[in-house]
C-alpha positions as CSV (number, residue, x, y, z in Angstrom):
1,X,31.0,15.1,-5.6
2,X,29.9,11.7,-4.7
3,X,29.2,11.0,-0.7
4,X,30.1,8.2,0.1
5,X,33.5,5.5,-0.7
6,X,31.2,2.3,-1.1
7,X,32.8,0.7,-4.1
8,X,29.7,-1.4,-4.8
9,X,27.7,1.8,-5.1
10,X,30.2,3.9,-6.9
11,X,30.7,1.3,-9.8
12,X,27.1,1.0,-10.2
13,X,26.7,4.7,-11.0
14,X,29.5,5.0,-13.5
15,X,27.8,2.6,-15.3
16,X,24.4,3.9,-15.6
17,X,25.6,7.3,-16.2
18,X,27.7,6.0,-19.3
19,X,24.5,4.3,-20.1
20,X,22.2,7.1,-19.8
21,X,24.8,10.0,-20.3
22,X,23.5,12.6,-17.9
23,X,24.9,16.4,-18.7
24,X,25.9,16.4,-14.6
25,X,25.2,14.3,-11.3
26,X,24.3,16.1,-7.9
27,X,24.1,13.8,-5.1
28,X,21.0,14.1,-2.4
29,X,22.3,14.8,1.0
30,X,18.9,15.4,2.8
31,X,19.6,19.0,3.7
32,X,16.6,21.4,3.7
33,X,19.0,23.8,2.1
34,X,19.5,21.4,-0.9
35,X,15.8,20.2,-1.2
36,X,14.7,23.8,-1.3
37,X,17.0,24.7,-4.4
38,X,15.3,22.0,-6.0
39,X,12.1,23.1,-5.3
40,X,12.6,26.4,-6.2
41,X,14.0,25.3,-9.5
42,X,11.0,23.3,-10.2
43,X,9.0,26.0,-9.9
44,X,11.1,27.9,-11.8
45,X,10.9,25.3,-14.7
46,X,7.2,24.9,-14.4
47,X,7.2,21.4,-13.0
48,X,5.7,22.4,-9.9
49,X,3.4,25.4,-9.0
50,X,4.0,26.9,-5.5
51,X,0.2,27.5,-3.5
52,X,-1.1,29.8,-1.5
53,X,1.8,29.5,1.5
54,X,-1.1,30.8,4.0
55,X,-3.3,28.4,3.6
56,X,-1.0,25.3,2.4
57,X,2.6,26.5,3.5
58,X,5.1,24.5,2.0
59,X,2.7,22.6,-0.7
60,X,3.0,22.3,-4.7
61,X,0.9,21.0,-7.2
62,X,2.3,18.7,-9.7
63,X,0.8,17.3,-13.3
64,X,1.5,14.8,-15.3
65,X,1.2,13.6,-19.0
66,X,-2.2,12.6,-19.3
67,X,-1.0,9.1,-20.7
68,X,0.9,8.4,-17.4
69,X,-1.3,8.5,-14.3
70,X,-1.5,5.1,-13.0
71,X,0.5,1.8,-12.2
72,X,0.9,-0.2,-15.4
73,X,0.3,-3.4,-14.6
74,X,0.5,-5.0,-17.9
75,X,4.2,-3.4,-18.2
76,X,5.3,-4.6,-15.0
77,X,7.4,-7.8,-15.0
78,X,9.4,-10.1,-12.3
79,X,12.5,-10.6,-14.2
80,X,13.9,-14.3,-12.9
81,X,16.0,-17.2,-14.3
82,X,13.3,-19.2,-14.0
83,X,10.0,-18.5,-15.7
84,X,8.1,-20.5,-13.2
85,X,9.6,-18.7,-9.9
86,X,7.7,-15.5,-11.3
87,X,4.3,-17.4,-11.5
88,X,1.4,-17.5,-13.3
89,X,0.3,-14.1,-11.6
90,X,3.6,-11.8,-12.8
91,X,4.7,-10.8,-16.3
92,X,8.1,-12.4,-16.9
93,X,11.1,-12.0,-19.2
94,X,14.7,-13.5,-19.1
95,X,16.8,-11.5,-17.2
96,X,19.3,-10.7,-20.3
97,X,16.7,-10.4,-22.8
98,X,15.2,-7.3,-20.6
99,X,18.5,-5.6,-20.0
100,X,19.4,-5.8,-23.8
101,X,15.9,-4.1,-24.3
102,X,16.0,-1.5,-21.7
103,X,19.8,-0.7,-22.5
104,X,18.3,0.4,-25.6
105,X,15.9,2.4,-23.9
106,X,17.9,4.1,-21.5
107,X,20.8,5.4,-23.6
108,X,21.2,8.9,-23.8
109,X,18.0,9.3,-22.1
110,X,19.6,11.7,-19.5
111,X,21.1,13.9,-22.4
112,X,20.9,17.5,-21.2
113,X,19.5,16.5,-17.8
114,X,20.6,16.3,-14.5
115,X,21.0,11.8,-12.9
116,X,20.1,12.6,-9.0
117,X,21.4,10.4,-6.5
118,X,19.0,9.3,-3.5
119,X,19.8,7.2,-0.8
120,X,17.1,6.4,0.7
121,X,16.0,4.0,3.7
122,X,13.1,1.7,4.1
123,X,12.3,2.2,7.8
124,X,14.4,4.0,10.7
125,X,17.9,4.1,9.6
126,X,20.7,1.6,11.4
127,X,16.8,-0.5,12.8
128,X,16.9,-4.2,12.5
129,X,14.3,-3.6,9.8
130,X,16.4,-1.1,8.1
131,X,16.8,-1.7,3.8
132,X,18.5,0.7,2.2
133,X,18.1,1.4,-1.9
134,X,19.8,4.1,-4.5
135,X,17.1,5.2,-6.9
136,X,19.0,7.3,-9.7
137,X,16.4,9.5,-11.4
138,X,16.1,12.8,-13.9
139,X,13.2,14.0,-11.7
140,X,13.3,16.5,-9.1
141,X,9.7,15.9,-8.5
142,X,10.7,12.3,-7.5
143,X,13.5,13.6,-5.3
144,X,11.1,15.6,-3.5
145,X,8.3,13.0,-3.2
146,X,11.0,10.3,-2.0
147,X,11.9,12.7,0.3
148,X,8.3,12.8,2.1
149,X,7.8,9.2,1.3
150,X,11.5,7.6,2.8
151,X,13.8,8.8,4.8
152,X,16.7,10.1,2.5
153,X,20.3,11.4,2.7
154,X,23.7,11.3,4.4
155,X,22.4,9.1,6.9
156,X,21.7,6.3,4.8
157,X,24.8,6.1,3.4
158,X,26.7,6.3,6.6
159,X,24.5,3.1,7.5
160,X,25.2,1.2,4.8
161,X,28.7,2.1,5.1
162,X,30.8,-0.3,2.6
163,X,28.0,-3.1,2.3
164,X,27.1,-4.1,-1.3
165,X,23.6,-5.0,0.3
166,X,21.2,-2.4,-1.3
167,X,18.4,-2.0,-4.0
168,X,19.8,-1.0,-7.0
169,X,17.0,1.7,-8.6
170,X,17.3,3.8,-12.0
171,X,14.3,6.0,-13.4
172,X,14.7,7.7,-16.1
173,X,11.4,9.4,-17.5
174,X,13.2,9.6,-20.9
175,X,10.3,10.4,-23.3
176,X,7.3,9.6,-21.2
177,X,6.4,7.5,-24.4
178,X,3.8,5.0,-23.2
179,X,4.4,2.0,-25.8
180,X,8.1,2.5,-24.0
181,X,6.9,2.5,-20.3
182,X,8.4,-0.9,-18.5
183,X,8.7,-1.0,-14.6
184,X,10.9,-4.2,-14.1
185,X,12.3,-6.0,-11.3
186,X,15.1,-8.5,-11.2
187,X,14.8,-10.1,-7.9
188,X,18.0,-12.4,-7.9
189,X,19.7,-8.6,-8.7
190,X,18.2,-6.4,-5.9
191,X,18.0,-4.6,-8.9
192,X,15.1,-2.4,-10.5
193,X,14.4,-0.2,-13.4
194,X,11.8,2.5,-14.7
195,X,11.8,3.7,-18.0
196,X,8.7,6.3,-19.7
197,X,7.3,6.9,-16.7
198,X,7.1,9.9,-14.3
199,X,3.8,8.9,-12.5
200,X,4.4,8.4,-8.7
201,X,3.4,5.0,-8.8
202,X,6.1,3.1,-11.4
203,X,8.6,5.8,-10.0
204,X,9.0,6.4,-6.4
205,X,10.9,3.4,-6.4
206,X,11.1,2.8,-2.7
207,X,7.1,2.0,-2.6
208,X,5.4,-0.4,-4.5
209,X,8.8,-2.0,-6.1
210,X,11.2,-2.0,-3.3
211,X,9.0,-2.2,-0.7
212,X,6.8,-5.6,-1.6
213,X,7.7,-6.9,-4.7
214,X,11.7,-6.9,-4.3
215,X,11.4,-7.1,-0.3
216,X,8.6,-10.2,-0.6
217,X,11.4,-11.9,-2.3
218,X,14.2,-11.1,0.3
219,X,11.7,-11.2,2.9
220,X,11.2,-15.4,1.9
221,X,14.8,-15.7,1.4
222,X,15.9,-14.1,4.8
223,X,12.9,-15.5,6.7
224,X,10.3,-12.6,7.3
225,X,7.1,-11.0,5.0
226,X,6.6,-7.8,3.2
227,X,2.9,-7.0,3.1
228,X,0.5,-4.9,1.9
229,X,-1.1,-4.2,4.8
230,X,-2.2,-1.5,7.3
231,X,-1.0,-1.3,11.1
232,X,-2.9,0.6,14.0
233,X,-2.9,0.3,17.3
234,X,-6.2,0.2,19.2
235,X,-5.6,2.0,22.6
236,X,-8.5,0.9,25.2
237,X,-9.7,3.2,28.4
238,X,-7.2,1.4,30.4
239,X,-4.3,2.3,28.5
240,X,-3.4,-0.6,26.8
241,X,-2.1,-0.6,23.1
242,X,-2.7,-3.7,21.0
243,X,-1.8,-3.5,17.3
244,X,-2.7,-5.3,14.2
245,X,-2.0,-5.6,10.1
246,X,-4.9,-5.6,8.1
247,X,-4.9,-6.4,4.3
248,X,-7.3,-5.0,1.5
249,X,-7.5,-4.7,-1.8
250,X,-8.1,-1.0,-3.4
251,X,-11.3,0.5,-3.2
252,X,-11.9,-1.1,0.2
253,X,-11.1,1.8,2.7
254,X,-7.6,0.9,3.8
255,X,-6.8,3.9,3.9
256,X,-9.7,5.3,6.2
257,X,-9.6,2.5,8.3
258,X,-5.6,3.3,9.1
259,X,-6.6,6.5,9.9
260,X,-10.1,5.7,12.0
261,X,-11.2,7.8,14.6
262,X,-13.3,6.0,17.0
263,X,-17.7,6.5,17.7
264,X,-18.6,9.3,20.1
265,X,-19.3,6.9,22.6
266,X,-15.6,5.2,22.5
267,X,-13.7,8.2,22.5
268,X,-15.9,9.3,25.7
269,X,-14.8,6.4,27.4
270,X,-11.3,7.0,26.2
271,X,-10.8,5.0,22.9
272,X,-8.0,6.4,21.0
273,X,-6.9,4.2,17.5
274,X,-3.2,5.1,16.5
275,X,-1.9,4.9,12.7
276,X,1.4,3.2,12.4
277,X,1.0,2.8,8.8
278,X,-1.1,3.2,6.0
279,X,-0.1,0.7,3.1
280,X,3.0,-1.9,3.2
281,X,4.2,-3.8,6.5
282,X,7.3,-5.5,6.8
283,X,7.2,-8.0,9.7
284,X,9.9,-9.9,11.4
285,X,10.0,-12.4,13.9
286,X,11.1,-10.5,17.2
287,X,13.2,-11.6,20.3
288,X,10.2,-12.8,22.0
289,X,9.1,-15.3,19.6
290,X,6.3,-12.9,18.6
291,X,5.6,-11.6,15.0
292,X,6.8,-7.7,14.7
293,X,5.4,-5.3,12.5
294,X,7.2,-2.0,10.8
295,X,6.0,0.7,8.4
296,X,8.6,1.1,6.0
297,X,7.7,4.4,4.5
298,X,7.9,8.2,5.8
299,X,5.0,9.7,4.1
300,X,1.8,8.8,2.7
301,X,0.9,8.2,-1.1
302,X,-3.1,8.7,-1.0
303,X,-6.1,9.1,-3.8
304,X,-7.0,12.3,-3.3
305,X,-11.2,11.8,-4.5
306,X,-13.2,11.3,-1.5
307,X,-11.2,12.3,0.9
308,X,-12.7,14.4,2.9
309,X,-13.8,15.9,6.1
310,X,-16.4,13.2,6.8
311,X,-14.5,10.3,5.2
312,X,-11.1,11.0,6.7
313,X,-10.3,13.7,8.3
314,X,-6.8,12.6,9.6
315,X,-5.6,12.0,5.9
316,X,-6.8,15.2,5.0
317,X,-5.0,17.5,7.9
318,X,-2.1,15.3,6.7
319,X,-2.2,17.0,3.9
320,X,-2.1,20.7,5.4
321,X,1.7,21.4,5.2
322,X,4.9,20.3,2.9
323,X,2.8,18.0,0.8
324,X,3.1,17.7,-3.1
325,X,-0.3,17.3,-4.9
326,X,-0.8,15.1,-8.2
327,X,-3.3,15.4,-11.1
328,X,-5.9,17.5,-8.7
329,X,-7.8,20.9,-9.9
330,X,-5.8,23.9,-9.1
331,X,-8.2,26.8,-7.9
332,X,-6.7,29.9,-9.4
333,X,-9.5,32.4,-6.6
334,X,-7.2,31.1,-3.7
335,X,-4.6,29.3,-5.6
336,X,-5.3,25.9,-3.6
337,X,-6.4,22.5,-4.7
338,X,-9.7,20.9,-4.7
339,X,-10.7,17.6,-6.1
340,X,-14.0,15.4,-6.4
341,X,-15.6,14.4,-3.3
342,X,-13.7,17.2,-1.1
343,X,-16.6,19.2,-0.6
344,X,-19.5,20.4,-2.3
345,X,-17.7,23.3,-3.4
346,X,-16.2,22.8,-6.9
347,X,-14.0,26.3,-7.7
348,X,-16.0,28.1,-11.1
349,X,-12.0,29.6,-11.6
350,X,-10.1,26.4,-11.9
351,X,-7.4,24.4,-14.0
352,X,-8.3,20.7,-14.4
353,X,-5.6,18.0,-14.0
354,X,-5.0,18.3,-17.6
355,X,-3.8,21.5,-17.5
356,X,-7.1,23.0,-19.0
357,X,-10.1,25.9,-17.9
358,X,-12.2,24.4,-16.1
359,X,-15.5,25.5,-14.7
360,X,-16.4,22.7,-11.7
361,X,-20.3,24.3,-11.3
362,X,-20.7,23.7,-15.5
363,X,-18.1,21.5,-16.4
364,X,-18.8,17.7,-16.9
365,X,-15.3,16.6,-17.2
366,X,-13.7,15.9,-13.2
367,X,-11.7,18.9,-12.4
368,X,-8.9,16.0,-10.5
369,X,-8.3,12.5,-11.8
370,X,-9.8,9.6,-10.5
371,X,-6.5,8.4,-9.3
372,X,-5.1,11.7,-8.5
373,X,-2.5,11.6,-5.5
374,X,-1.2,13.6,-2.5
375,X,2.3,13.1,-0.5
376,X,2.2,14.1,2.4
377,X,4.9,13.6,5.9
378,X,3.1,10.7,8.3
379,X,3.9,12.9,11.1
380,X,1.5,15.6,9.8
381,X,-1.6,12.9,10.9
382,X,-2.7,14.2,14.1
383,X,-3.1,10.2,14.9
384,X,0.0,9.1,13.9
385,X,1.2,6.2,16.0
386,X,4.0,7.0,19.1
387,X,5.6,3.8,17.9
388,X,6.0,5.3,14.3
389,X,10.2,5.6,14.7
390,X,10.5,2.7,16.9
391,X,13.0,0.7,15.5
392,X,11.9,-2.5,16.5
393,X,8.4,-1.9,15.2
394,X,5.5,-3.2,17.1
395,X,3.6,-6.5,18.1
396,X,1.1,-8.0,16.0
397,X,-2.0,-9.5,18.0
398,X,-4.0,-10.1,14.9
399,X,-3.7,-10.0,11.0
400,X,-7.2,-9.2,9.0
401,X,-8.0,-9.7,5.6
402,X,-11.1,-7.7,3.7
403,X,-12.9,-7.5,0.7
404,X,-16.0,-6.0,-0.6
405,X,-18.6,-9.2,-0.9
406,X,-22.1,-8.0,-1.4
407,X,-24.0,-11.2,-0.2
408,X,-20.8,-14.0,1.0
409,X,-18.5,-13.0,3.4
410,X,-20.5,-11.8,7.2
411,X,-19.2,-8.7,8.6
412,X,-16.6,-10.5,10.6
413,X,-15.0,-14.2,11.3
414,X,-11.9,-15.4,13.0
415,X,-9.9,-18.6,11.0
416,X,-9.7,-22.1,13.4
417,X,-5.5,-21.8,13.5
418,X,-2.7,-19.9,11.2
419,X,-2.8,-22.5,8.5
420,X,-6.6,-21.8,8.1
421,X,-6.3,-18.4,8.2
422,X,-3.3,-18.5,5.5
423,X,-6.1,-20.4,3.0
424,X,-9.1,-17.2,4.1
425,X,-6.4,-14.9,3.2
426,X,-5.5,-16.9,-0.4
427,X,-8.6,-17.0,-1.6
428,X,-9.0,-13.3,-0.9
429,X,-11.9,-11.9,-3.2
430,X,-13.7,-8.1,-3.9
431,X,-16.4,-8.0,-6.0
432,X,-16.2,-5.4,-8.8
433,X,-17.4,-2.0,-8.3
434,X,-18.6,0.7,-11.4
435,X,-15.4,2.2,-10.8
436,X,-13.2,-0.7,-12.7
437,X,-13.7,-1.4,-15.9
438,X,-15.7,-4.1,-17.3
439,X,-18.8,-5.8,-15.7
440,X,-20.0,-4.9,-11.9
441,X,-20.4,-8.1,-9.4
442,X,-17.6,-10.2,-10.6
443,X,-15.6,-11.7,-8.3
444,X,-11.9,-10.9,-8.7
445,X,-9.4,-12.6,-6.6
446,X,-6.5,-10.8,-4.8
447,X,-5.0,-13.0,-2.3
448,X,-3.6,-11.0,0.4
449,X,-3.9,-8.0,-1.2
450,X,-0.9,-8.5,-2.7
451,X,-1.7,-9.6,-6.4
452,X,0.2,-7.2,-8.0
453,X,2.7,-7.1,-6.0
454,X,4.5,-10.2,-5.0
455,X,7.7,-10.8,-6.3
456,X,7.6,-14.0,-6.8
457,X,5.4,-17.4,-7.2
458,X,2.1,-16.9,-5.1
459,X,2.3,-20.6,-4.5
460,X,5.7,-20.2,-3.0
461,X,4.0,-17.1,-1.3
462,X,1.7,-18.8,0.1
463,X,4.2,-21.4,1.4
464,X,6.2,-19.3,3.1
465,X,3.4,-17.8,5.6
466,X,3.0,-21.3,6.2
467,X,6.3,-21.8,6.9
468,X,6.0,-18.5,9.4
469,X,3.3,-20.1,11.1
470,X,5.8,-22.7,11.8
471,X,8.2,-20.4,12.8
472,X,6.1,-18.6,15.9
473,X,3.8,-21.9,16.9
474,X,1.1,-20.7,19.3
475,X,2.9,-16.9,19.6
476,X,1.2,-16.7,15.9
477,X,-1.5,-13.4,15.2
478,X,-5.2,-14.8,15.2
479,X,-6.5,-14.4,11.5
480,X,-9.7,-12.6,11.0
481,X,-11.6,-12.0,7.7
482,X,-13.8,-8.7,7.4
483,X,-16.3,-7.5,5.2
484,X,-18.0,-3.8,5.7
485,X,-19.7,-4.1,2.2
486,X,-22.4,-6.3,2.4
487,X,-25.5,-5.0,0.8
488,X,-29.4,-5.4,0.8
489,X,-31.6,-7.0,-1.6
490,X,-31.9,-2.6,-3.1
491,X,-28.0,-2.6,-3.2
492,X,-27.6,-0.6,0.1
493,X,-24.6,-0.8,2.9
494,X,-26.2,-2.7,5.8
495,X,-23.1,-2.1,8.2
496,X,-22.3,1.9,9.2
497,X,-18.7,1.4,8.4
498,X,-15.9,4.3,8.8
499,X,-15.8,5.0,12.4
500,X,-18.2,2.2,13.4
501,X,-16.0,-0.7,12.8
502,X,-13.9,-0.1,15.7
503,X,-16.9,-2.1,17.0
504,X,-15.7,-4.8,15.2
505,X,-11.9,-4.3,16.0
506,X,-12.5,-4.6,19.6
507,X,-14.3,-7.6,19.2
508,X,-11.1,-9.2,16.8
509,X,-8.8,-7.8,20.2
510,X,-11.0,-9.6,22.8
511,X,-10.7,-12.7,20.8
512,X,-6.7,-12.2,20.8
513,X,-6.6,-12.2,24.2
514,X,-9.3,-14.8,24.8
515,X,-11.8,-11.9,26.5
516,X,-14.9,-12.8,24.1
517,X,-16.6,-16.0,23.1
518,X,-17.4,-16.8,19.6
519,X,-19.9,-19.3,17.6
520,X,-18.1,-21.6,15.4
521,X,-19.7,-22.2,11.8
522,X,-18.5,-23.8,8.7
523,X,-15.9,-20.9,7.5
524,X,-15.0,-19.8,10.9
525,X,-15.5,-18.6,14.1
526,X,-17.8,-15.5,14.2
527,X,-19.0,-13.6,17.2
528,X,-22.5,-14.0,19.1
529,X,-24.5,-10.6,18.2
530,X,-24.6,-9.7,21.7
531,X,-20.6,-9.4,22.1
532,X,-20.2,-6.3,19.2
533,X,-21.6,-3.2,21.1
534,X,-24.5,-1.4,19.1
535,X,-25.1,1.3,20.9
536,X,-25.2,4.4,19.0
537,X,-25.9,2.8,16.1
538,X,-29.4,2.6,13.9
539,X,-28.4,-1.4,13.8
540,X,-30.4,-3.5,15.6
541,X,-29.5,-6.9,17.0
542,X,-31.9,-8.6,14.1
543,X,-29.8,-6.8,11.6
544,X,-26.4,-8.2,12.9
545,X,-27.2,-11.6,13.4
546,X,-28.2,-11.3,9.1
547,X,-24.7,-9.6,9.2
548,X,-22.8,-12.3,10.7
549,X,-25.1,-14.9,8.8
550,X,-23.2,-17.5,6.6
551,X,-25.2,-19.1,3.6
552,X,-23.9,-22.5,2.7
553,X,-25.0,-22.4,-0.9
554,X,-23.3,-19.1,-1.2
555,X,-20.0,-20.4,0.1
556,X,-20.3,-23.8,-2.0
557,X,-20.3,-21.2,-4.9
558,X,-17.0,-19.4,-3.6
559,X,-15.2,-22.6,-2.8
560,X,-15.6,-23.7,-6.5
561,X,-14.8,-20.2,-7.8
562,X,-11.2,-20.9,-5.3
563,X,-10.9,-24.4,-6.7
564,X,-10.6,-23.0,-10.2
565,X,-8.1,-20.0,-9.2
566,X,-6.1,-22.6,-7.6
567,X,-5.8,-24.5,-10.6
568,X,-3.8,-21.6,-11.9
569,X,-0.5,-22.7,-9.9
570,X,-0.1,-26.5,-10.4
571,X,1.8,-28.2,-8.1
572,X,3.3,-24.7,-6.4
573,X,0.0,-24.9,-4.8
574,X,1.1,-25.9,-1.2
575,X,-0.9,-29.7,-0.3
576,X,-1.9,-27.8,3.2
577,X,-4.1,-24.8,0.8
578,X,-5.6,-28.1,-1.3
579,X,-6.4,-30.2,2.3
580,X,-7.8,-26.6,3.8
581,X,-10.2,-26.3,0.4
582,X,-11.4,-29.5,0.7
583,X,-11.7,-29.7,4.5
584,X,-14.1,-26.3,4.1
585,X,-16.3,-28.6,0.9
586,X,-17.0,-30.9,3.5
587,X,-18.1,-28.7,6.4
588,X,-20.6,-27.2,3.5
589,X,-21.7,-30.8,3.4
């Protein structure tokens, strides 16, 4: 029995049920009653394993086929008319030639099972932020996971009432068959599709897919940005809450720094740092001119190895209660879940991720894959933001950018203006660690953090933030680069990082609201030594200044290795990018 009248959505479902033939089709009203029979029948089926309810009440623990435990990059594509408005950076195919191919994919690929129906909502249903998608899927384990990780139900529906304006979404794990596996996204259609796959990430549609790559697209045709970025709020001793989005690429601590609890000495004095969000950003342009920021999603999709008590203790009491656990060991002595880096503890009574034995005090395979997941409800973090259902979102002081440069980037600068901070954020650069494949040290360039995930030209990306700078004038975010990595000449962290850089933050807050002074150099504004507060710290004052250092041959170096990853997108590349790169060659002399 379908739940709602909405012709557009109706029509849409006939269709891909002919296509993909399921034996029945149950719709998801959000009701604990109805989510529970799921679970149960999960359990029952073996999809899920129930754990100790004492210790982790309401949490299961999920596997999948070891050839399906990551995004797939190389399978995603930006399905568009025109080749060139997917850009050099995206995988593309003509629109008709990748329905024909998935059609063939996705028939009878529901045979015996059951299509579920979830609306869902990106962000507080019936807010000015407020998308709404249909994701049709033969997977109760993504029911349950979109569940934690968007708000889902009868209330969506009555929000979108008749409007044909939502994201069309159909999963199918069909054979989990990885030559198969496509993730696909037709901008122009609102429209995307999952075939092969039952891995959270190329499946929970509303995150990755709906949430940047189709929103970045919507978000430049209705005038505001989907990003991958953070958002906290940094509450000082007097009360005052000022927010800001910060951009990384993985393996750079996003998470943990979403999530930061402050040094001794700041939470004496009565620092508190609030999480409004974790991973993706959608920000508008509000009534007051300023830039807004919301956190689209419910829940949290985290790597489980190295999380931890020390590392981040608010992501891991997140995970207490009603969360769903991916690819992790499964200790049969307490029937619980342990995973690399949780403690020094490994269970000698275990099941691996692969569904094996496993022995973690002899074994040398890793009891939980590298990229093994939780999902857990945002309001489980005991430091989860008051603002987190406010439906206008909150006010962005400052934007940061990150990446992990060993020797380049100091600990902290602040751009000259927006349009200088839109070319720091471009040419956006980690170096590689011994956790990706290939050779340590190179430099990999992931503007904005958002590489993999703009849905369109990154030289039309690029173009629009300019175009939002525009848009606010002087109400703009300042723009701040960070960089917690930089290492010694023997390889080690110079800068304490975790807790420590709210040092830094307040610093970037001060300069938002003109309370510190800075010393201008030829990439930026970065602070005096004295202005960042040490105390508590084993850095000394020598040891910061070498932080905030900038070496001109260094930079010369980078600003070739940007010249050449510009070269990439032709004449898309906005004149202002070219005038900023060539504006920086000249202050390197």
């Amino acid at each position: 029995m379908s739940l709602t009248k909405n012709k557009a959505v109706l029509n849409w479902i006939d269709e891909m049920a002919a296509m993909t033939q399921p034996d029945q089709i149950v719709w998801i009203d959000g009701s604990e009653a109805q989510l529970d029979a799921l679970r149960k029948e999960a359990v029952a089926t073996g999809e899920m394993e129930l754990l100790n309810q004492e210790k982790l009440p309401g949490c299961y623990l999920h596997r999948t086929a070891v050839n399906d435990v990551a995004r797939v990059e190389d399978r995603t594509f930006i399905c568009c008319k025109n080749k060139e408005d997917a850009g050099p950076t995206n995988n593309w195919m003509a629109p008709d030639e990748m329905y024909a191919k998935l059609k063939g994919l996705y028939t009878g690929s529901m045979k015996g099972r059951t299509m579920y129906v979830i609306p869902y909502s990106m962000g507080v249903v019936g807010s000015p932020f407020a998308k709404y998608g249909i994701e049709l899927t033969d997977s109760i384990y993504v029911v349950l996971n979109m569940n934690i990780m968007t708000r889902v139900g009868q209330k969506v529906l009555d929000a979108l009432g008749d409007s044909p304006d939502y994201v069309k979404g159909l999963h199918s794990k069909a054979n989990v068959d990885p030559e198969n596996r496509y993730i696909v996204h037709f901008p122009e259609d609102n429209t995307i599709m999952s075939v092969n796959s039952a891995y959270g990430g190329n499946v929970l549609l509303g995150k990755k897919c709906f949430a940047l790559r189709i929103a970045s697209a919507q978000g430049r045709r209705e005038g505001w940005m989907a990003e991958h970025m953070l958002i906290l709020g940094i509450q000082n001793p007097q009360g005052e809450v000022r927010y800001l989005a910060a951009a990384f690429p993985s393996a750079c601590g996003k998470t943990n720094l979403a999530m930061l609890i402050p040094p001794k000495k700041y939470l004496d004095a009565g620092w508190k740092v609030w999480c409004v969000g974790d991973d993706i950003a959608w920000i508008r342009v509000g009534e007051d001119g300023r830039l807004w920021a919301m956190n689209p999603e419910y829940g949290f999709f985290g790597v489980a190895p190295g999380t931890n008590e020390k590392s981040n203790p608010n992501a891991l009491a997140s995970t207490r209660k009603n969360t769903i656990f991916t690819n992790v060991a499964h200790n049969l002595d307490d029937n619980t879940v342990w995973w690399e880096g949780l403690d020094k503890n490994p269970p000698k009574n275990a099941i691996d991720w692969k569904g094996n034995p496993w022995d973690g005090t002899t074994s040398t395979e890793k009891g939980a894959h590298p990229n093994s997941r939780f999902t857990a409800p945002a309001i489980n973090c005991p430091c989860i933001s008051p603002e987190f259902e406010s439906p206008k979102g909150v006010p962005l002081s400052a934007i940061v950018f990150g990446g992990r440069r060993a020797k380049t980037a100091p600990l902290v600068y602040q751009s000259f203006d927006w349009d200088h901070g839109v070319f720091v954020g471009s040419a956006m650069a980690s170096e590689t660690t011994a956790a990706a494949a290939g050779a340590v040290g190179v430099v990999r360039r992931d503007p904005m953090a958002m590489l993999p995930f703009c849905g369109y030209n990154m030289g039309d990306y690029w173009q629009h933030w300019l175009d939002m700078g525009k848009t606010v004038g002087d109400k703009a975010p300042k723009i701040f680069n960070v960089n917690w990595f930089r290492t010694d000449d023997e390889g080690h962290f110079i800068w304490p990082g975790f807790g420590d850089n709210l040092r830094v933050l307040e610093w970037i807050m001060k300069r938002c609201f003109n309370e510190a002074e800075a010393e201008e150099t030829a990439i930026g504004y970065v602070p005096k030594a004295a202005d960042i507060d040490l105390d508590g710290t084993d850095v000394s004052l020598d040891t910061l200044k070498e932080l905030l250092s900038v070496d001109k041959e260094l930079w010369k170096e980078d600003a070739k290795g940007i010249r050449e990853f510009y070269s990439k997108f032709g004449d898309k590349l906005p004149a202002k990018l070219d005038e900023e790169l060539k504006a920086l060659e000249q202050r390197l002399g």
